[in-house]
N, CA, C and O atoms as CSV, one atom per row, in Angstrom:
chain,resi,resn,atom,element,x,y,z
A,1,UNK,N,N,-29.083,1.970,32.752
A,1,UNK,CA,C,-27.985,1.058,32.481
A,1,UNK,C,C,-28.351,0.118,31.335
A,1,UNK,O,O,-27.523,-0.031,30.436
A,2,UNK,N,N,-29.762,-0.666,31.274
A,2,UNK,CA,C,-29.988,-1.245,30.400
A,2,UNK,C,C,-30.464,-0.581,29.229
A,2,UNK,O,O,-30.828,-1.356,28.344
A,3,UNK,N,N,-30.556,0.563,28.993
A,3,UNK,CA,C,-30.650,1.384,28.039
A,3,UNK,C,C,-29.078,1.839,27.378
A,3,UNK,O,O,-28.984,2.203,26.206
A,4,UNK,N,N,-28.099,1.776,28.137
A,4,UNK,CA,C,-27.147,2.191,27.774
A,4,UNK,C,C,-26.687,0.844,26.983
A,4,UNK,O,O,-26.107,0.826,25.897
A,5,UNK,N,N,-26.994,-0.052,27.606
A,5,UNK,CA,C,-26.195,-1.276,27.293
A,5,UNK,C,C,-26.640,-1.820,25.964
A,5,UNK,O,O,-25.962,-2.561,25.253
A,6,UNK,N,N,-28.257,-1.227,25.612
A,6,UNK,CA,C,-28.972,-1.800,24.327
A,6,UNK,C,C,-28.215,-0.636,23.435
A,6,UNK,O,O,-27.649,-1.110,22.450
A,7,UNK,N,N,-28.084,0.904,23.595
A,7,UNK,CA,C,-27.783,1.132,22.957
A,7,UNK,C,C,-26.433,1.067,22.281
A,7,UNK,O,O,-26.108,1.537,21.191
A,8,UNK,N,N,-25.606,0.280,23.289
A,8,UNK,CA,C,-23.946,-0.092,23.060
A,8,UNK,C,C,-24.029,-1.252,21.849
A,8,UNK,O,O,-23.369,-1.196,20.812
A,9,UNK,N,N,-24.958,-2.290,22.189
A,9,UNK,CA,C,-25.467,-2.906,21.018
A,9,UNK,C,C,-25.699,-3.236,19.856
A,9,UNK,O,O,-25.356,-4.188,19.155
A,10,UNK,N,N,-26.680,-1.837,19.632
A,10,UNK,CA,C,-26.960,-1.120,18.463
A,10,UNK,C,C,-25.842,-1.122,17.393
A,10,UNK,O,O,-25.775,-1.644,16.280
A,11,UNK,N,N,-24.598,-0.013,18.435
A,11,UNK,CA,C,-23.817,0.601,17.959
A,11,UNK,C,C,-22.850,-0.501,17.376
A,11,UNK,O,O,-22.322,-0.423,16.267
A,12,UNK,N,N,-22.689,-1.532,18.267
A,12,UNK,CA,C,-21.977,-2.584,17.593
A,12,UNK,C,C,-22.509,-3.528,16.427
A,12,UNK,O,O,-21.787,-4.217,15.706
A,13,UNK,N,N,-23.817,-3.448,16.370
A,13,UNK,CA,C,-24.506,-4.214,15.285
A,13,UNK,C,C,-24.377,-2.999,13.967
A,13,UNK,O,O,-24.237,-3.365,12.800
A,14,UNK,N,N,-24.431,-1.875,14.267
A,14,UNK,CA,C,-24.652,-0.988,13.260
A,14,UNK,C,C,-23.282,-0.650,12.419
A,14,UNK,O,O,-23.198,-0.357,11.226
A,15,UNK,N,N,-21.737,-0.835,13.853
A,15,UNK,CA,C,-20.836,-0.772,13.100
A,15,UNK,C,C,-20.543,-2.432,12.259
A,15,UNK,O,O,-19.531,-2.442,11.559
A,16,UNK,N,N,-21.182,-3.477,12.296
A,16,UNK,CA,C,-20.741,-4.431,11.862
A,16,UNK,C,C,-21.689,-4.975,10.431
A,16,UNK,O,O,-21.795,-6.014,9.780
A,17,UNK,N,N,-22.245,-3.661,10.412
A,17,UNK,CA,C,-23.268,-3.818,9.287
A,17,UNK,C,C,-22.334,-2.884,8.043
A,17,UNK,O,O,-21.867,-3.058,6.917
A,18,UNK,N,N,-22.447,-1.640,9.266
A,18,UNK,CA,C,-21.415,-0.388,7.715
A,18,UNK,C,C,-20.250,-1.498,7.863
A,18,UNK,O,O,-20.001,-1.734,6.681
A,19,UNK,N,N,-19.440,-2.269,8.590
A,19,UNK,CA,C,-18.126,-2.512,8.138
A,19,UNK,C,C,-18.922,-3.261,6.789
A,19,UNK,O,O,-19.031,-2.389,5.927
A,20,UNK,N,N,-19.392,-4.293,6.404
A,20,UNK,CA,C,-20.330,-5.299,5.801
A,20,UNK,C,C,-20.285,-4.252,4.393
A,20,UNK,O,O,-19.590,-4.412,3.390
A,21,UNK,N,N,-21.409,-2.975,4.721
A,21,UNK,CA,C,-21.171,-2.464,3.407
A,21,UNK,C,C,-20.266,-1.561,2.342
A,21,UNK,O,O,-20.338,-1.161,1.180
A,22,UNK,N,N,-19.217,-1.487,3.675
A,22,UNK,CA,C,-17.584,-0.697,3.009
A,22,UNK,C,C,-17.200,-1.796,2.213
A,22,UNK,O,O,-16.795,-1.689,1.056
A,23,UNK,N,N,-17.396,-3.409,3.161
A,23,UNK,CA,C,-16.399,-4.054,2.351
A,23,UNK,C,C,-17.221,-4.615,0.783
A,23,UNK,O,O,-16.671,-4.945,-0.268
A,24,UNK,N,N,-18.556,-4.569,1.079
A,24,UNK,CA,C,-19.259,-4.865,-0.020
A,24,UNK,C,C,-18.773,-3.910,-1.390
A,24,UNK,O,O,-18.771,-4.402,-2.518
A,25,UNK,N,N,-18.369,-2.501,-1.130
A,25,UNK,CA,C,-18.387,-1.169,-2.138
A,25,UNK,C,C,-17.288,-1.555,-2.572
A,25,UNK,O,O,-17.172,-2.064,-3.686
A,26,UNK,N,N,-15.929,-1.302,-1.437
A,26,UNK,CA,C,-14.477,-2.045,-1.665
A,26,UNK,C,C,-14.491,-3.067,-2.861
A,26,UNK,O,O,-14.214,-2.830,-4.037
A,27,UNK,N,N,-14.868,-4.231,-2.303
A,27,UNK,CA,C,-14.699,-5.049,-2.816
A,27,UNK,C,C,-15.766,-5.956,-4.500
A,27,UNK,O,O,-15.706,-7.042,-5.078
A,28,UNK,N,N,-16.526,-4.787,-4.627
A,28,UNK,CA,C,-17.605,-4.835,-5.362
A,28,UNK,C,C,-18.192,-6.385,-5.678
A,28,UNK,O,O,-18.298,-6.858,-6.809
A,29,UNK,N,N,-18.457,-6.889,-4.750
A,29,UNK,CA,C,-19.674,-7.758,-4.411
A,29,UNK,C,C,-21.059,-7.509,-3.299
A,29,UNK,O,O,-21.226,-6.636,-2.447
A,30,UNK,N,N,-21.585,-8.202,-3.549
A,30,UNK,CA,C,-22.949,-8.709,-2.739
A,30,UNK,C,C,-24.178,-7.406,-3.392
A,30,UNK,O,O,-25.043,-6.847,-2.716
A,31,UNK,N,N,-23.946,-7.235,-4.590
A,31,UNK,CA,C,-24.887,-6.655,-5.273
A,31,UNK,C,C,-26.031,-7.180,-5.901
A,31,UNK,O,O,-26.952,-6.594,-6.470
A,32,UNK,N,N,-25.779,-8.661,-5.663
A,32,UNK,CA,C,-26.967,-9.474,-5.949
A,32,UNK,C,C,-28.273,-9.725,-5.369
A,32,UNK,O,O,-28.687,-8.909,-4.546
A,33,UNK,N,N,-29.013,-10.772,-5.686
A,33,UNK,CA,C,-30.399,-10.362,-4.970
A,33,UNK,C,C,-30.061,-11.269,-3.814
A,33,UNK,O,O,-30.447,-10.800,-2.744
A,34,UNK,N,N,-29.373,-12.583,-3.711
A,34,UNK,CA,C,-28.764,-13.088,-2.597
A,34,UNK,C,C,-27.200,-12.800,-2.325
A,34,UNK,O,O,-26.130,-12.975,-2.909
A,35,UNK,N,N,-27.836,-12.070,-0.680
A,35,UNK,CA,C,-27.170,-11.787,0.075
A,35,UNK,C,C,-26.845,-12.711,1.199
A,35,UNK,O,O,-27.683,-13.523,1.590
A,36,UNK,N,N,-25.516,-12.605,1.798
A,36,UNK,CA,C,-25.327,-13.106,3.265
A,36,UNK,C,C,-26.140,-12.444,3.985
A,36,UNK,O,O,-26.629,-11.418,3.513
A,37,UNK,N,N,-26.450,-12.833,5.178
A,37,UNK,CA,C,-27.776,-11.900,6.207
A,37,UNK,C,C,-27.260,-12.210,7.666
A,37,UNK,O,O,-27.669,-11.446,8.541
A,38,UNK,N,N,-26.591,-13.020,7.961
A,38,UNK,CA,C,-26.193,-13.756,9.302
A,38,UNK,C,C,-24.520,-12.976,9.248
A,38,UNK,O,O,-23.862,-12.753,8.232
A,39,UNK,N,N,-24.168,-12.698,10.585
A,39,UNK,CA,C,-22.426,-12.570,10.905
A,39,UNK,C,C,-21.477,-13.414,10.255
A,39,UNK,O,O,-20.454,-13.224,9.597
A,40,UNK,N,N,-22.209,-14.528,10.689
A,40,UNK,CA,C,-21.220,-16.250,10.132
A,40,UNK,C,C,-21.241,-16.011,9.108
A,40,UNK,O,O,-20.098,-15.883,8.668
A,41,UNK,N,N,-22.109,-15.837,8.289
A,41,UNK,CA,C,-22.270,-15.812,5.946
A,41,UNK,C,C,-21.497,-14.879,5.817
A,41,UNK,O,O,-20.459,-15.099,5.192
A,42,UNK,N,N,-21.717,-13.673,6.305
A,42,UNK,CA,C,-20.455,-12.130,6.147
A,42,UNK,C,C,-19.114,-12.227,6.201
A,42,UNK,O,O,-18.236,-11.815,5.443
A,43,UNK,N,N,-19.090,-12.741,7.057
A,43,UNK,CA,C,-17.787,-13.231,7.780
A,43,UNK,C,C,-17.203,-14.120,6.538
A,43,UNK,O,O,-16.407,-13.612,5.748
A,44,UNK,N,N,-17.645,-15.487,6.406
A,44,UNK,CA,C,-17.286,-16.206,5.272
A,44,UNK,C,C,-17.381,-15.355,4.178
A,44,UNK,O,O,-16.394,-15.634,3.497
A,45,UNK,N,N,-17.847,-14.701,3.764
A,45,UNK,CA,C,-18.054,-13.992,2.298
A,45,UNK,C,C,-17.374,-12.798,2.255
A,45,UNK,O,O,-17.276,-12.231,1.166
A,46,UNK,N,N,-16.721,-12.146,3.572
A,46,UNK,CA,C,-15.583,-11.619,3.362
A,46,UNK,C,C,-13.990,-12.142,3.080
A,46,UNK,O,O,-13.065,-11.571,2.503
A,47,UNK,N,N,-14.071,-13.515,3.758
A,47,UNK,CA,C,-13.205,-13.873,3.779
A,47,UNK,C,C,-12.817,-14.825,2.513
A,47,UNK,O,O,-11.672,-15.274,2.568
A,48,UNK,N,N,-13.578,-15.191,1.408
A,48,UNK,CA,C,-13.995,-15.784,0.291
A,48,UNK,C,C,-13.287,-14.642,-0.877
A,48,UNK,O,O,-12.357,-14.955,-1.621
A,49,UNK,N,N,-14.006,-13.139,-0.848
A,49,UNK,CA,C,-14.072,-12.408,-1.339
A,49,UNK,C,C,-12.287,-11.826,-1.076
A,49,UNK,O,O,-11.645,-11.432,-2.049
A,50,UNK,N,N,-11.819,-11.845,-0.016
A,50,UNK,CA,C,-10.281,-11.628,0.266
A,50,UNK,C,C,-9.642,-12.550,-0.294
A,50,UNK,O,O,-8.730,-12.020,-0.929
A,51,UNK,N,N,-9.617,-13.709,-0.414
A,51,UNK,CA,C,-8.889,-15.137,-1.133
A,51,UNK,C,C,-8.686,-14.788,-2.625
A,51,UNK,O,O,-7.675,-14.972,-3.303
A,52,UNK,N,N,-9.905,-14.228,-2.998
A,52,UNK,CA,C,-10.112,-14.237,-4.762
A,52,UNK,C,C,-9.039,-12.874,-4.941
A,52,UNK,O,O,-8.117,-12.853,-5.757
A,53,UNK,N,N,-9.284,-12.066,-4.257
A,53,UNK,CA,C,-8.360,-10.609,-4.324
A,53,UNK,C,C,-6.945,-11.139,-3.676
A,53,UNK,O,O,-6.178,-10.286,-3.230
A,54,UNK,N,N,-6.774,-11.793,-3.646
A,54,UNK,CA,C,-5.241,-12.188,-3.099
A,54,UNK,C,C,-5.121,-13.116,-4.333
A,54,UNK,O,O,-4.009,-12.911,-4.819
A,55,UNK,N,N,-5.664,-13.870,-4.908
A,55,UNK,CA,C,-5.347,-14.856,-6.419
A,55,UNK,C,C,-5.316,-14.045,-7.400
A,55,UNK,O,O,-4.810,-14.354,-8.479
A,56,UNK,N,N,-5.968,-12.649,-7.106
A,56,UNK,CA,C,-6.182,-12.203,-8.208
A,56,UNK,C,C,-4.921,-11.344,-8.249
A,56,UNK,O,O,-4.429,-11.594,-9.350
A,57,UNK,N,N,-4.326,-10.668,-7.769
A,57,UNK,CA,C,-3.249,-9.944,-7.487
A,57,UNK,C,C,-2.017,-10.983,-7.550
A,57,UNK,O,O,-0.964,-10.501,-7.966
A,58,UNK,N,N,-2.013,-12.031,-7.275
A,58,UNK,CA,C,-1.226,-12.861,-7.448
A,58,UNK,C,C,-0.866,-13.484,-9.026
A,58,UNK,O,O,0.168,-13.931,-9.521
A,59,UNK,N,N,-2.197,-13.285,-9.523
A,59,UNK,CA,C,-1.767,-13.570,-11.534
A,59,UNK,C,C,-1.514,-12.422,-11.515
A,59,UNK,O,O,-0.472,-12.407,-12.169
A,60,UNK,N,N,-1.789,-11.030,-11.126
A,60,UNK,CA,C,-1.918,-9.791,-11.815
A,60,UNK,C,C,-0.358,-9.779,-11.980
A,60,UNK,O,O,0.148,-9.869,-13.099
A,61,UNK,N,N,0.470,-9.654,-10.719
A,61,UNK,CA,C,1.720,-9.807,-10.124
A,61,UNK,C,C,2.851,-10.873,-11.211
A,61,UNK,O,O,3.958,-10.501,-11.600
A,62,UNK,N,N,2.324,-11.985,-11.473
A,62,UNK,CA,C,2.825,-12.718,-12.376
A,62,UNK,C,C,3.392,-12.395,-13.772
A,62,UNK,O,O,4.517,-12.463,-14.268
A,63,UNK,N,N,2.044,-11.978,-14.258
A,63,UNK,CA,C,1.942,-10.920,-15.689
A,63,UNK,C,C,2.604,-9.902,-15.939
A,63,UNK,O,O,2.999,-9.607,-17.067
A,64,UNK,N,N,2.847,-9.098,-14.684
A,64,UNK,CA,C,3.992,-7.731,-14.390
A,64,UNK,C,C,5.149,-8.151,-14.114
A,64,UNK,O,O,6.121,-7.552,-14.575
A,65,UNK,N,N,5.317,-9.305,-13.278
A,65,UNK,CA,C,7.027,-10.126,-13.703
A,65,UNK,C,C,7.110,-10.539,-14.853
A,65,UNK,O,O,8.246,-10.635,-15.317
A,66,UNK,N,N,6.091,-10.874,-15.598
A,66,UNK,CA,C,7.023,-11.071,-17.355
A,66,UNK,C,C,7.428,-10.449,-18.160
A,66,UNK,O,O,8.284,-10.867,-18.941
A,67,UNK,N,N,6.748,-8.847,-18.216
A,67,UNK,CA,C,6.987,-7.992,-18.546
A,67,UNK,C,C,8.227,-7.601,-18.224
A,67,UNK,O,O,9.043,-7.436,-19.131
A,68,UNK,N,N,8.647,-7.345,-16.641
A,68,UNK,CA,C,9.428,-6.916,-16.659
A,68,UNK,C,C,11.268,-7.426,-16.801
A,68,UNK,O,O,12.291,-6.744,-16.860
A,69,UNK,N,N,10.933,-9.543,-16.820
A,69,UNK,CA,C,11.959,-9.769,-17.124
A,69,UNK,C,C,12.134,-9.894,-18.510
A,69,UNK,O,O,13.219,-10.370,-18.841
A,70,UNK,N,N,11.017,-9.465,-19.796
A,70,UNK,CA,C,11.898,-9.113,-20.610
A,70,UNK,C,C,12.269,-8.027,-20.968
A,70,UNK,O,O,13.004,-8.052,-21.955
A,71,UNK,N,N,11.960,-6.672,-20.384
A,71,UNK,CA,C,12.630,-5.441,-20.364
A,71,UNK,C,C,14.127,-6.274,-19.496
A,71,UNK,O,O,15.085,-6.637,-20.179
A,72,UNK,N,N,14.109,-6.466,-18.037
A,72,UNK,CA,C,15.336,-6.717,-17.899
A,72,UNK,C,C,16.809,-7.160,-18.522
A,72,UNK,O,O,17.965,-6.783,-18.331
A,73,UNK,N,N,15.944,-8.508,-19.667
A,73,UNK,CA,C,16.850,-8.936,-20.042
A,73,UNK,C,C,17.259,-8.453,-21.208
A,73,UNK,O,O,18.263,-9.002,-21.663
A,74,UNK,N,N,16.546,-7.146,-22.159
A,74,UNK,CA,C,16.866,-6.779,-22.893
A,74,UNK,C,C,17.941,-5.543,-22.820
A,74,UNK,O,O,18.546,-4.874,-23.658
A,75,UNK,N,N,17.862,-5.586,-21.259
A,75,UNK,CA,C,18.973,-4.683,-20.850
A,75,UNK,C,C,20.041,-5.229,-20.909
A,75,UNK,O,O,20.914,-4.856,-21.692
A,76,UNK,N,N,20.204,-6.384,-19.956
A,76,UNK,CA,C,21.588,-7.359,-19.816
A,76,UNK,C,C,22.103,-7.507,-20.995
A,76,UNK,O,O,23.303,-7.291,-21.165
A,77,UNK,N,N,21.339,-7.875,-21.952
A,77,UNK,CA,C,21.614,-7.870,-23.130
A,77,UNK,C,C,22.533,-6.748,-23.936
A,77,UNK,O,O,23.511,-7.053,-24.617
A,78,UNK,N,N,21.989,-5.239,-23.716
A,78,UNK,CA,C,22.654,-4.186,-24.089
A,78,UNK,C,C,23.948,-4.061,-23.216
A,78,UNK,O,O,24.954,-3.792,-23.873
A,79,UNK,N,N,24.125,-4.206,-21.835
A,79,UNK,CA,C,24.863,-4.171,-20.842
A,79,UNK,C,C,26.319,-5.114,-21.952
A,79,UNK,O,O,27.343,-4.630,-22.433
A,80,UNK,N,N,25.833,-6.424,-22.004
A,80,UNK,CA,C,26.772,-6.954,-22.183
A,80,UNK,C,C,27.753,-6.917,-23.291
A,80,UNK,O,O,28.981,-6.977,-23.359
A,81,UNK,N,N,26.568,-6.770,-24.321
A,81,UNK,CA,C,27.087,-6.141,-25.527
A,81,UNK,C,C,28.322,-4.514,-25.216
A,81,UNK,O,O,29.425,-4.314,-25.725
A,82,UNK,N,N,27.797,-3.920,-24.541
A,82,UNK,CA,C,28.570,-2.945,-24.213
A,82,UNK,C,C,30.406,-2.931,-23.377
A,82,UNK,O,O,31.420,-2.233,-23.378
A,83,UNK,N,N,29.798,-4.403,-22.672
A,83,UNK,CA,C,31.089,-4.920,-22.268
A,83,UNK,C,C,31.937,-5.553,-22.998
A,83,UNK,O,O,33.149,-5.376,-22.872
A,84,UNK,N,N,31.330,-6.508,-23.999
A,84,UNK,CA,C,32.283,-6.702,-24.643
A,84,UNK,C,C,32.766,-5.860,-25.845
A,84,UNK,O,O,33.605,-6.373,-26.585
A,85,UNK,N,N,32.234,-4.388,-26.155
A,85,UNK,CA,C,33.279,-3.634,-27.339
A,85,UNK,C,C,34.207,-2.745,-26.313
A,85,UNK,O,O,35.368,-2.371,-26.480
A,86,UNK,N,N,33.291,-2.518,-25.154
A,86,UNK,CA,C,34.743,-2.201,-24.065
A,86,UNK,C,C,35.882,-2.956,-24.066
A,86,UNK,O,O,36.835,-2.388,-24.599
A,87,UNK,N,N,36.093,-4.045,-23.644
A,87,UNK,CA,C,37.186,-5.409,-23.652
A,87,UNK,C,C,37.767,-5.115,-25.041
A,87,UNK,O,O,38.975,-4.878,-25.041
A,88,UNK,N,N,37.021,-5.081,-26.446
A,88,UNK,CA,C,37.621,-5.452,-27.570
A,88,UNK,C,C,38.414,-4.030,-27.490
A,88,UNK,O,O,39.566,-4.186,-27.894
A,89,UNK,N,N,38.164,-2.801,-27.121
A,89,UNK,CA,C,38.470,-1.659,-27.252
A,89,UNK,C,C,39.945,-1.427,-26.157
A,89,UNK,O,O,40.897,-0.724,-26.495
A,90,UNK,N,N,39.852,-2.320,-24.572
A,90,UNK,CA,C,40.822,-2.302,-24.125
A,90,UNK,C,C,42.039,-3.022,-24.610
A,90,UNK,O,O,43.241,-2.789,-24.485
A,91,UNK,N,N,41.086,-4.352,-25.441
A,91,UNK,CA,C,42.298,-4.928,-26.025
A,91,UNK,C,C,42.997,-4.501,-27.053
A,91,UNK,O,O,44.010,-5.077,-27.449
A,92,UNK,N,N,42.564,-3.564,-27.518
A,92,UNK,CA,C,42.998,-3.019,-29.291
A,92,UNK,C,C,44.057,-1.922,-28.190
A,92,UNK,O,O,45.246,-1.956,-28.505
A,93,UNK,N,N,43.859,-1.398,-27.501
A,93,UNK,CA,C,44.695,-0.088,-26.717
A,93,UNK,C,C,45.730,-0.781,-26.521
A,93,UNK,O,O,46.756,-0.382,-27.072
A,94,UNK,N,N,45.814,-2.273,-25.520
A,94,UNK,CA,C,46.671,-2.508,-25.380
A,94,UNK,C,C,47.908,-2.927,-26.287
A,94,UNK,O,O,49.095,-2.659,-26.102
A,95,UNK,N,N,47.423,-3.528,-27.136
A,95,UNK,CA,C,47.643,-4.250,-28.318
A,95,UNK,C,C,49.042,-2.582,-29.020
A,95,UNK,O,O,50.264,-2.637,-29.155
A,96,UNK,N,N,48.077,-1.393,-29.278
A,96,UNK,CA,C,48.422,-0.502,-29.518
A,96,UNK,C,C,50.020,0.181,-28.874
A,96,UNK,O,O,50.950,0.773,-29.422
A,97,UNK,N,N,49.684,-0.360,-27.117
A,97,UNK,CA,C,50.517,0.332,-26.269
A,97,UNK,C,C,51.831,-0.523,-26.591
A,97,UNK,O,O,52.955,-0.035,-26.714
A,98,UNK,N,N,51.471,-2.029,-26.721
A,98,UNK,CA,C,52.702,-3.240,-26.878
A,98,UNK,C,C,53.570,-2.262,-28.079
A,98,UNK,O,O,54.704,-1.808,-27.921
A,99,UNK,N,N,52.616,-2.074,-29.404
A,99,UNK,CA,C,53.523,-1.322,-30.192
A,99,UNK,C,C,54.055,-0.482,-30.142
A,99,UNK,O,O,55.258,-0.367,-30.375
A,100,UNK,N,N,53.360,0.280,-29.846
A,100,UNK,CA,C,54.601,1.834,-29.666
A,100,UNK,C,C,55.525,1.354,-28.633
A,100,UNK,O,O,56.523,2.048,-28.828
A,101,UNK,N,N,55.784,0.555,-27.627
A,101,UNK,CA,C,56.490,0.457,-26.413
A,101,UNK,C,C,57.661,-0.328,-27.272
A,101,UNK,O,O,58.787,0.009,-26.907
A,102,UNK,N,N,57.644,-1.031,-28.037
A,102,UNK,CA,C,58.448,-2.536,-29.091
A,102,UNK,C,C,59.053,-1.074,-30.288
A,102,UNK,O,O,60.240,-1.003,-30.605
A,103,UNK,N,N,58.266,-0.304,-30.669
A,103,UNK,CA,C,59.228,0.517,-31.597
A,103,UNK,C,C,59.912,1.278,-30.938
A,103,UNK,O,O,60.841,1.720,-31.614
A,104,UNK,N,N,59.883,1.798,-29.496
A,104,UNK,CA,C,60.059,2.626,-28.888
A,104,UNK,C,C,61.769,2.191,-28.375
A,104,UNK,O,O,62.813,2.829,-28.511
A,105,UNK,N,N,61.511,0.893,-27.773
A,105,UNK,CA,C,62.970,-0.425,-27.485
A,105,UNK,C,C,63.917,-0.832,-28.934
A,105,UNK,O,O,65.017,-1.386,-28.930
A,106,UNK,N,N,63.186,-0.411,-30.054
A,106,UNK,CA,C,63.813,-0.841,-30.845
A,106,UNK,C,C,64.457,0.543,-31.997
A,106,UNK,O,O,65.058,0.454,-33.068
A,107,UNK,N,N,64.040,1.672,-31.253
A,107,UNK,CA,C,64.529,3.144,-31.593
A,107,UNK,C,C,66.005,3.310,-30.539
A,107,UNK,O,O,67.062,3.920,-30.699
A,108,UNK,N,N,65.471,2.451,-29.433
A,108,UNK,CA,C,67.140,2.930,-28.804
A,108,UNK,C,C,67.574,2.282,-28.961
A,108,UNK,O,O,68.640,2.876,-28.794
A,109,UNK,N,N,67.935,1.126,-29.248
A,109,UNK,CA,C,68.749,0.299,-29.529
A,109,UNK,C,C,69.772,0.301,-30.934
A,109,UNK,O,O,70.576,-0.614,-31.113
């Protein structure tokens, strides 16, 4: 039993070591010559190391919204332009229709 229980141990110290060096590879730190060595330092230095990757994604994120509102607005831009030679184009039709309809009243008459 107490063999089982040391080796349950192990297994939990050993998975909390590989978690330690996934997140080290992941996250490409603790390649230095000082390291965290304690749970508590890991722990903090994962959670240090998550903050900076959340700021950092957060300018990254920023930089890719500027980009893309001026593609956007260079659309709106085309958009609108497009609306208004539509309008000028409905208005010239109509404009068109008034006439023929005015020579049309003024043929029967």
């Amino acid at each position: 039993m107490l063999y089982s229980l040391g080796l349950s141990l192990k297994i939990l110290l050993l998975g909390g070591v590989s978690f330690w060096l996934a997140f080290t590879k992941a996250a490409t730190v603790g390649y230095e010559d000082i390291v965290p060595s304690t749970h508590a330092s890991r722990t903090f230095a994962v959670l240090v190391a998550l903050r900076g990757l959340a700021v950092l994604s957060l300018v990254t994120a920023s930089v890719a919204a500027i980009f893309v509102g001026k593609e956007e607005r260079g659309i709106e831009r085309e958009l609108m332009n497009e609306i208004r030679a539509l309008r000028a184009e409905v208005a010239a039709l109509h404009r068109l229709q008034q006439t023929v309809w005015a020579s049309r009243d003024s043929a029967k008459d």
